[in-house]
N, C-alpha and C positions, 0 to 999 in steps of 0.2 A: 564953434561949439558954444553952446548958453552952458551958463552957471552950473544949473543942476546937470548936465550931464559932464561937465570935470568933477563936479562933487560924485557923481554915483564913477568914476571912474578910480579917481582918489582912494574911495571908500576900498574897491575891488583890490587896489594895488597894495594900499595898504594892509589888507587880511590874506593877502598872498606871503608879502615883507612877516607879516606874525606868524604866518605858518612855519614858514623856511627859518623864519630863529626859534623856533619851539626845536623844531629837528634840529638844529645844529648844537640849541643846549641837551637837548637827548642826547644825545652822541657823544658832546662832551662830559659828562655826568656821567655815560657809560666806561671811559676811556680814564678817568680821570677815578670812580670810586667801584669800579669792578676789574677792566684791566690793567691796571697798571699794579696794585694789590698783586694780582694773581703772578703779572712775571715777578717782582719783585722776591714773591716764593718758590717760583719757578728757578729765577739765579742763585739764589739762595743753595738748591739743594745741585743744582749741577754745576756750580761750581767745586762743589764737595768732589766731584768725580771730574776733574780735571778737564774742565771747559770755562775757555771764557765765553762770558754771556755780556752783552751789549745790549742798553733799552731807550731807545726816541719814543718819546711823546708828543705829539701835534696836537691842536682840539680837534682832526677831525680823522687820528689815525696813532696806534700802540704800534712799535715795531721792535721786536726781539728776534738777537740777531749770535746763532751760538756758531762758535769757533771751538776745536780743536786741533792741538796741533799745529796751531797758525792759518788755518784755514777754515772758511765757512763753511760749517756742514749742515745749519737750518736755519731761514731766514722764516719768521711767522709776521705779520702784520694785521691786526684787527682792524676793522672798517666798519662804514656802514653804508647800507646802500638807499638810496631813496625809490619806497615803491609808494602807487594811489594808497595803501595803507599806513605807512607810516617808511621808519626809517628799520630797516634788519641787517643783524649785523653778518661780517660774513671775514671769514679769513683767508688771506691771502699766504702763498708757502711757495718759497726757492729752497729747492735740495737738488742735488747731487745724484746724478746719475753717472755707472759706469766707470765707478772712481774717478770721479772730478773731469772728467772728460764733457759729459755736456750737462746744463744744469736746466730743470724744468718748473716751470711755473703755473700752478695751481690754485682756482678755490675752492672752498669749500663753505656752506652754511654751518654752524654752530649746532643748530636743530637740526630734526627732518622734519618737515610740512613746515606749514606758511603761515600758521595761526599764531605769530608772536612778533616781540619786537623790541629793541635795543633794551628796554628796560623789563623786559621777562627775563634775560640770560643771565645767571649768577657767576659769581667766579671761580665757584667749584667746577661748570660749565667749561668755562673759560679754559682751566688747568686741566682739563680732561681731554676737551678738543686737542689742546696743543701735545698732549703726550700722546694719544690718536696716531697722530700724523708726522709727530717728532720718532716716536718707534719706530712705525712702518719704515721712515726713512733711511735709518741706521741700519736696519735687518739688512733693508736691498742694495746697501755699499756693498 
C-alpha cells in the first residue's frame, strides 16, 4: 500500500476509535450522573421497609440488586445498547417466579419508540421504570 492510502485508512480508523469513546463517555455520564443518583434514592426509601438493597457501578453498567429476608427478590441493571443511532439505554431484570422456584430474565427499554438516547432519559425516568417492574414483580410472588 502507498502512503495516502494508510493515511485515508488511519483517518477512517481513527473516526471509528472517536466515535465508540463518545458512546462509552455517554453511557458513562448516564450511569454515573442519572443512575446511580436515582438507586442511591431508590435504597434510600426501601430500605425504610425492610430490604437490603445492594449498588455496583461499572462505566458501562448500574446494577441494583434488592434482598428481603435474605433472599433476592429483584435484580435491575441499567445498560446501554449500541444502535446506527446512537447508544439507548435499556434495563435488564431477574425476579422470582413461583416463590423462588425458578427465576426469569427480562428487558425492557426505558421509553417506548426509538426517538431517544442515553442522555434524553432523566432519573425521574430511571425511578419510575424501576418501580414499574419492581411492583409488578412482588404482586406475582
Amino acid at each position: 500500500m502507498t502512503d495516502w492510502q494508510h493515511e485515508l485508512g488511519d483517518f477512517f480508523q481513527q473516526k471509528k476509535a472517536t466515535h465508540a469513546e463518545l458512546e462509552r463517555s455517554e453511557l458513562e455520564r448516564f450511569i454515573t450522573g442519572v443512575a446511580m443518583p436515582a438507586y442511591l434514592e431508590l435504597q434510600a426509601e426501601l430500605e425504610k421497609h425492610e430490604r437490603h438493597v445492594s449498588i455496583r457501578e461499572t462505566p458501562t453498567a448500574a446494577t441494583l440488586v434488592v434482598q428481603y429476608q435474605g433472599a433476592d427478590e429483584f435484580w435491575y441493571c441499567l445498560q446501554g445498547r449500541t444502535l446506527p443511532e446512537g447508544v439507548v439505554p435499556f434495563a435488564e431484570m431477574v425476579v422470582r417466579e413461583r416463590k423462588g422456584i425458578r427465576r426469569i430474565r427480562t428487558e425492557s427499554m426505558i421509553r417506548q419508540g426509538g426517538d431517544y438516547g442515553v442522555s434524553d432519559i432523566t432519573h425521574g425516568e430511571v425511578i419510575g421504570h424501576f418501580l414499574t417492574h419492581y411492583k409488578r414483580s412482588i404482586r406475582e410472588e
